[in-house]
mmCIF file of the C-alpha atoms, coordinates in Angstrom:
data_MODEL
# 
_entry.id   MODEL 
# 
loop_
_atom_site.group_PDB 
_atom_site.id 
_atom_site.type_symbol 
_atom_site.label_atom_id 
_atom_site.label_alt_id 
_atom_site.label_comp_id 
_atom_site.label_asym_id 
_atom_site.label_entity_id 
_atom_site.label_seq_id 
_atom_site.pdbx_PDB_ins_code 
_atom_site.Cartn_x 
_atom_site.Cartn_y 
_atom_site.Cartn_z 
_atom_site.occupancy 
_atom_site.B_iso_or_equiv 
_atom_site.pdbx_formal_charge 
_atom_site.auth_seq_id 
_atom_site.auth_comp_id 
_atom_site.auth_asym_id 
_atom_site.auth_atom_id 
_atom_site.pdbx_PDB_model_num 
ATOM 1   C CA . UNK A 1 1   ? -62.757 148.179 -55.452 1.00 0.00 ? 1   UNK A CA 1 
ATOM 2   C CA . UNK A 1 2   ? -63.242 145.108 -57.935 1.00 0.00 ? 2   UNK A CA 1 
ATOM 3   C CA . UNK A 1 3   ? -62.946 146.113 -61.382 1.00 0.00 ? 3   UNK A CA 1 
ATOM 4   C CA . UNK A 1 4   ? -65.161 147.323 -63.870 1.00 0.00 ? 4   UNK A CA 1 
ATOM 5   C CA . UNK A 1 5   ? -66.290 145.962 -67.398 1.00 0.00 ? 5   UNK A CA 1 
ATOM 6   C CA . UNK A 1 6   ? -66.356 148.001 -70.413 1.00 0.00 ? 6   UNK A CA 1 
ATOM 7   C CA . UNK A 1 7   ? -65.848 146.495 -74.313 1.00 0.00 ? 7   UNK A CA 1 
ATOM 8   C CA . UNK A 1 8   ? -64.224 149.088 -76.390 1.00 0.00 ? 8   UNK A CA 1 
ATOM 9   C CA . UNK A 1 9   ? -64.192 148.884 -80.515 1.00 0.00 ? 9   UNK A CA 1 
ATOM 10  C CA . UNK A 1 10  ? -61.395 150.381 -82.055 1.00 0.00 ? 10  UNK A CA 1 
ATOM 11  C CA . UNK A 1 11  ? -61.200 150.952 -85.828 1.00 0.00 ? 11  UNK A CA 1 
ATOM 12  C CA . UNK A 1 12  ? -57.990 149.895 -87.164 1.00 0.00 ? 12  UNK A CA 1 
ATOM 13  C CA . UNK A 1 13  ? -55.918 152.924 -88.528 1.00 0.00 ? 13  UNK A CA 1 
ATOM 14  C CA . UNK A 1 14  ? -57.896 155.438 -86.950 1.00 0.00 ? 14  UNK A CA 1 
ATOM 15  C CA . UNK A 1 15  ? -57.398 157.766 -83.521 1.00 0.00 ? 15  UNK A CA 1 
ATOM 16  C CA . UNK A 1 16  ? -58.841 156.261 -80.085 1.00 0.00 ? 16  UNK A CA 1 
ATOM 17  C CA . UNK A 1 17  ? -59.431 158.614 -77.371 1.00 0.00 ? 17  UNK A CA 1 
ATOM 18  C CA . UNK A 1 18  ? -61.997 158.456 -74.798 1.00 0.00 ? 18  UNK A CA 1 
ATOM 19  C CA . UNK A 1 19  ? -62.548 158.895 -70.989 1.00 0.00 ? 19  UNK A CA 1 
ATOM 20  C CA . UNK A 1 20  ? -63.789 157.168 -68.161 1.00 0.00 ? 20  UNK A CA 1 
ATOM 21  C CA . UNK A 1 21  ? -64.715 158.555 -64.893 1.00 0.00 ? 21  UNK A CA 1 
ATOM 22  C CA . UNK A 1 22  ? -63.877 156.432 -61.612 1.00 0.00 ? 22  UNK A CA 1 
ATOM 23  C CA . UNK A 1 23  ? -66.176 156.153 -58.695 1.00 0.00 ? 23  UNK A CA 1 
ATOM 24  C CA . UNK A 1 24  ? -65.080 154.319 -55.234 1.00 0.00 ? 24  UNK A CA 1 
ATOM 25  C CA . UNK A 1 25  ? -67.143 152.147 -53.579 1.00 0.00 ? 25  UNK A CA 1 
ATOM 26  C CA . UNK A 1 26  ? -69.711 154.551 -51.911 1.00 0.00 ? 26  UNK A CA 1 
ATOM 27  C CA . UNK A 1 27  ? -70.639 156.448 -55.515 1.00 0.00 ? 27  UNK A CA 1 
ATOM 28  C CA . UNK A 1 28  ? -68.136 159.723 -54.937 1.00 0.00 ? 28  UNK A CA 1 
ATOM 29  C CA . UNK A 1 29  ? -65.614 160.235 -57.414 1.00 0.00 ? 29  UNK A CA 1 
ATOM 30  C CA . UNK A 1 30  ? -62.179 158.247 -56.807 1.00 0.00 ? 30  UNK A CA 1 
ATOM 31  C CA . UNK A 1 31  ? -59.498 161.038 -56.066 1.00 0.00 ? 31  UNK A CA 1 
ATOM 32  C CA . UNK A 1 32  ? -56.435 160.040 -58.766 1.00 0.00 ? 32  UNK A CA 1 
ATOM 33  C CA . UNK A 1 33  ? -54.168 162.506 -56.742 1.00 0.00 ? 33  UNK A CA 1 
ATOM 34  C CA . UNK A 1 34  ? -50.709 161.225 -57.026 1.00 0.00 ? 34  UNK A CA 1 
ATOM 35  C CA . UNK A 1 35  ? -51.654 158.387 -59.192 1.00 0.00 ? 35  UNK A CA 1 
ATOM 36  C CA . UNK A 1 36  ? -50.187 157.087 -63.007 1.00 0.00 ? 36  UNK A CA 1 
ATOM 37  C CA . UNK A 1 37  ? -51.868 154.725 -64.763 1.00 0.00 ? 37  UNK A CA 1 
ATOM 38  C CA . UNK A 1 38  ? -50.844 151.611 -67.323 1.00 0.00 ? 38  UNK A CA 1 
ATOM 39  C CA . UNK A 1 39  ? -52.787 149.671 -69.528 1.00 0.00 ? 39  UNK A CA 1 
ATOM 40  C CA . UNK A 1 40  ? -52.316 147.052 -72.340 1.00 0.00 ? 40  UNK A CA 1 
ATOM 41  C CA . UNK A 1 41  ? -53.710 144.914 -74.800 1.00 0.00 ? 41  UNK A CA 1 
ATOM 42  C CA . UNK A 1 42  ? -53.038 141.273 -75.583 1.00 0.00 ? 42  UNK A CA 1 
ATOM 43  C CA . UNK A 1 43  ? -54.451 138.959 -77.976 1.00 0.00 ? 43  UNK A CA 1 
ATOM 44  C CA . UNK A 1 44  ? -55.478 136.593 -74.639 1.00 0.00 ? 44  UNK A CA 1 
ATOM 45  C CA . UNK A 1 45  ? -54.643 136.734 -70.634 1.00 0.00 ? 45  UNK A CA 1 
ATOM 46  C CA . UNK A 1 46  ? -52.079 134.570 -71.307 1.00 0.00 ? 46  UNK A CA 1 
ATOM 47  C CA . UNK A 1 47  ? -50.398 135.924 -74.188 1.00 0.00 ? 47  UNK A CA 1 
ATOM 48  C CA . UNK A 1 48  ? -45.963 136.947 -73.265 1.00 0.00 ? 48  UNK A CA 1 
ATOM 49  C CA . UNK A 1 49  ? -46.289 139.853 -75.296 1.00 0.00 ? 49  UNK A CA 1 
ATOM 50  C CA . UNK A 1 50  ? -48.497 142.984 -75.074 1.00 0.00 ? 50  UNK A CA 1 
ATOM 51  C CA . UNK A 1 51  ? -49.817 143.671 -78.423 1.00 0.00 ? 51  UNK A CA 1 
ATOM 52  C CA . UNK A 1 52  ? -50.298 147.731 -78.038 1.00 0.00 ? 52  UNK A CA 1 
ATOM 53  C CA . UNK A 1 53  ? -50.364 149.929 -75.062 1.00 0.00 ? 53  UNK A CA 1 
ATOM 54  C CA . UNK A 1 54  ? -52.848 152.494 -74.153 1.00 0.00 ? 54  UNK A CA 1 
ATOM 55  C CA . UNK A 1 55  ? -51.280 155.831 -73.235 1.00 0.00 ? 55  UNK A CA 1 
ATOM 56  C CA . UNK A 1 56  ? -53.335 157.090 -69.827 1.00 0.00 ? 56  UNK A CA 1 
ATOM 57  C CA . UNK A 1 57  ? -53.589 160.252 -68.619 1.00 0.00 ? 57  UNK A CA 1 
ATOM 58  C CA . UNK A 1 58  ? -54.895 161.917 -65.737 1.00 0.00 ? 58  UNK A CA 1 
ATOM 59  C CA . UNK A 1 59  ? -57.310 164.461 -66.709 1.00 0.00 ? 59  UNK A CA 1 
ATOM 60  C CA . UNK A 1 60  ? -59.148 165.477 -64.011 1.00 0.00 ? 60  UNK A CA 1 
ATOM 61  C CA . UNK A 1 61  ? -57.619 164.048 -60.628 1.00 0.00 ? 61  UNK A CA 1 
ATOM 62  C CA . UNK A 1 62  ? -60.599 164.977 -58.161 1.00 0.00 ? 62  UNK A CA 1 
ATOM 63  C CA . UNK A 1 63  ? -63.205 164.172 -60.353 1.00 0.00 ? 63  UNK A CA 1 
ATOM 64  C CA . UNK A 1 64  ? -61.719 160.722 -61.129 1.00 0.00 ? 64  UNK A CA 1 
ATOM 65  C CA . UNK A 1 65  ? -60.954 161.221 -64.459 1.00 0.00 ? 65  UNK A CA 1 
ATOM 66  C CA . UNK A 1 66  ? -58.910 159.081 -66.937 1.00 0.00 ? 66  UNK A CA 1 
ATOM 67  C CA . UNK A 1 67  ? -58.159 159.413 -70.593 1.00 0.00 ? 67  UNK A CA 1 
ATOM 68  C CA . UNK A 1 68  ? -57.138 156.452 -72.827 1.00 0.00 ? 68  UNK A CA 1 
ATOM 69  C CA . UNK A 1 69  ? -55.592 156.563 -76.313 1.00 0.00 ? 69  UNK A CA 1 
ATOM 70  C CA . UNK A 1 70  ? -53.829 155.472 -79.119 1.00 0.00 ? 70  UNK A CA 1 
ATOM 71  C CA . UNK A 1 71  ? -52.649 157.245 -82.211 1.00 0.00 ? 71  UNK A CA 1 
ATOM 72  C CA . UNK A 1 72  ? -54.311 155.843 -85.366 1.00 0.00 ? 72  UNK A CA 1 
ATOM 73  C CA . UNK A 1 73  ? -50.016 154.853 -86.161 1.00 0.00 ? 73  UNK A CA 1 
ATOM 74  C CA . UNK A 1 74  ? -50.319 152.311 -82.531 1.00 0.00 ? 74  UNK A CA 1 
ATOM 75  C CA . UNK A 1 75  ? -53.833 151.099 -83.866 1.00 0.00 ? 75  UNK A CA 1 
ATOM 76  C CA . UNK A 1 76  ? -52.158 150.689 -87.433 1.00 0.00 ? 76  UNK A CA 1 
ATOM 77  C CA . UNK A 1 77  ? -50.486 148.060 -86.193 1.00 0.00 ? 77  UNK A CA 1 
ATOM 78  C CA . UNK A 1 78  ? -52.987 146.020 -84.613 1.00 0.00 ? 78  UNK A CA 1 
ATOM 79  C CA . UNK A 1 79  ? -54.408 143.116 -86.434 1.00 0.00 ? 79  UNK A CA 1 
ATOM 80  C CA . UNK A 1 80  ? -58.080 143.318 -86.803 1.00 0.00 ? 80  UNK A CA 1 
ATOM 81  C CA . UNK A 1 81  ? -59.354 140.894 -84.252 1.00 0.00 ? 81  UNK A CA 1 
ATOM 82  C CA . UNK A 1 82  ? -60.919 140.322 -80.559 1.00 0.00 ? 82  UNK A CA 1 
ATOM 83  C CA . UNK A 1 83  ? -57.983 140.913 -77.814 1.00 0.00 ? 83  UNK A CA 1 
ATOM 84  C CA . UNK A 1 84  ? -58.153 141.591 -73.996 1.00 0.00 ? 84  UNK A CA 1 
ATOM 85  C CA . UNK A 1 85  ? -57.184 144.617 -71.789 1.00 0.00 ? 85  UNK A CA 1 
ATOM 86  C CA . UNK A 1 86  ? -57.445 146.115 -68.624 1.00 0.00 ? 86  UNK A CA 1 
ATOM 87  C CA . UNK A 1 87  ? -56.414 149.694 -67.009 1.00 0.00 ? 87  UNK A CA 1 
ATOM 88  C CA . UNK A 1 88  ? -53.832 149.437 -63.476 1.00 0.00 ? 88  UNK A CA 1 
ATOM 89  C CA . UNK A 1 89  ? -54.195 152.518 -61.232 1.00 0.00 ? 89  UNK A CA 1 
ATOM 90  C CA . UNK A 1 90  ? -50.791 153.292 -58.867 1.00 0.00 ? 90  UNK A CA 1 
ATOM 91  C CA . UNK A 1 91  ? -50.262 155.813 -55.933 1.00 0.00 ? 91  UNK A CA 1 
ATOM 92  C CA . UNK A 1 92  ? -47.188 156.944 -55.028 1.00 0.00 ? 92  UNK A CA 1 
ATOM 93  C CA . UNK A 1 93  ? -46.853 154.237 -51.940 1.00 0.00 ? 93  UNK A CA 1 
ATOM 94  C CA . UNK A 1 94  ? -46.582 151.268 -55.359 1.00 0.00 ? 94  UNK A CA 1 
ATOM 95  C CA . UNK A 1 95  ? -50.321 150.530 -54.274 1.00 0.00 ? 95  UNK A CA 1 
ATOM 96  C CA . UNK A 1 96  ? -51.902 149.227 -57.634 1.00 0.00 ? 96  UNK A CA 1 
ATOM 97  C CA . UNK A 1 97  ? -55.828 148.830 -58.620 1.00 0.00 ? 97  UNK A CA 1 
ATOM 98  C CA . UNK A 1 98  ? -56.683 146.906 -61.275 1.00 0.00 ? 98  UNK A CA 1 
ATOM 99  C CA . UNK A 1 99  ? -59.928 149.531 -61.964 1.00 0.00 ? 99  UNK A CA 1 
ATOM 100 C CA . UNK A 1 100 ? -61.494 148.127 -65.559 1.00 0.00 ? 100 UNK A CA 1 
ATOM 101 C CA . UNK A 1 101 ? -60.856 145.482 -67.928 1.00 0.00 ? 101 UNK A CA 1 
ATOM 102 C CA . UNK A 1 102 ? -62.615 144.024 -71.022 1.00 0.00 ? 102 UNK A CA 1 
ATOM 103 C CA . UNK A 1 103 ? -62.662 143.006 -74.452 1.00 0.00 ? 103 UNK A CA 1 
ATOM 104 C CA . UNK A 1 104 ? -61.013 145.037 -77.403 1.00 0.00 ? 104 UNK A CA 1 
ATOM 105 C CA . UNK A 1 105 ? -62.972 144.821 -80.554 1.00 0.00 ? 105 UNK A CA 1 
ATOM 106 C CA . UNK A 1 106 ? -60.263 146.079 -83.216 1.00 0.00 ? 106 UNK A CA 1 
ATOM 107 C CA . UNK A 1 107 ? -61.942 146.395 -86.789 1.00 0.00 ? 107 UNK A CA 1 
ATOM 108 C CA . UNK A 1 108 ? -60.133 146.081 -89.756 1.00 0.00 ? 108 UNK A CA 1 
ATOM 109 C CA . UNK A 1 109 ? -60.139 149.191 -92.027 1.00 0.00 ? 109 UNK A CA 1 
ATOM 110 C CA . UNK A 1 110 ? -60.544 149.776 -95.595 1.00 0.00 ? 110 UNK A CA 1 
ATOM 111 C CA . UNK A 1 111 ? -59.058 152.721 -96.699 1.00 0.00 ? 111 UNK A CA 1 
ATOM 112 C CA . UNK A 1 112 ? -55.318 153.737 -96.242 1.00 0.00 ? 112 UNK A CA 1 
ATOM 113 C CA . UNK A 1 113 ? -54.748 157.719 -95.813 1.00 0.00 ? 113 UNK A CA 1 
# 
């Protein structure tokens, strides 16, 4: 399954949560069953560091569905800017799935609460 593409904008000091649904390669929902995700930002592909993690949950395993988030404390801490990302997939044999990746629009904020 090659990855899919999705730019996500992220306002800087503010919640993130949203959800994707997976499909495999004939249109059916991908079965997350026994599966944990992991994803990360970076400022580029090549960057040591990971700037912020995603946390990824598995919300609906038979449907194929995925949460991603990050507390409005994680995107705090982000500098506003362009970064990179992408969301791995693994099954309990180690079997990972690279299953989306992007760009990371993170927009700088205004007011402190």
């Amino acid at each position: 399954m090659a990855a899919g593409y999705q730019e996500l904008f992220i306002e800087q000091g503010s919640d993130f949560v949203t959800t994707i649904t997976l499909d495999d390669v004939y249109g059916e929902p991908f079965d997350l069953s026994d599966y944990t995700g992991k994803s990360q930002i970076r400022k580029s592909y090549y960057s040591a560091n990971a700037t912020a993690e995603f946390t990824i949950t598995i919300i609906n395993p038979i449907a194929g569905v995925i949460g991603i988030n990050l507390t409005s404390v994680n995107t705090s801490n982000v500098p506003a800017g362009r970064y990179v990302y992408d969301i791995v997939i693994k099954n309990s044999n180690n079997e990972r799935t690279r299953v989306l990746e992007g760009i990371v629009n993170v927009l700088p904020r205004v007011t402190v609460f």
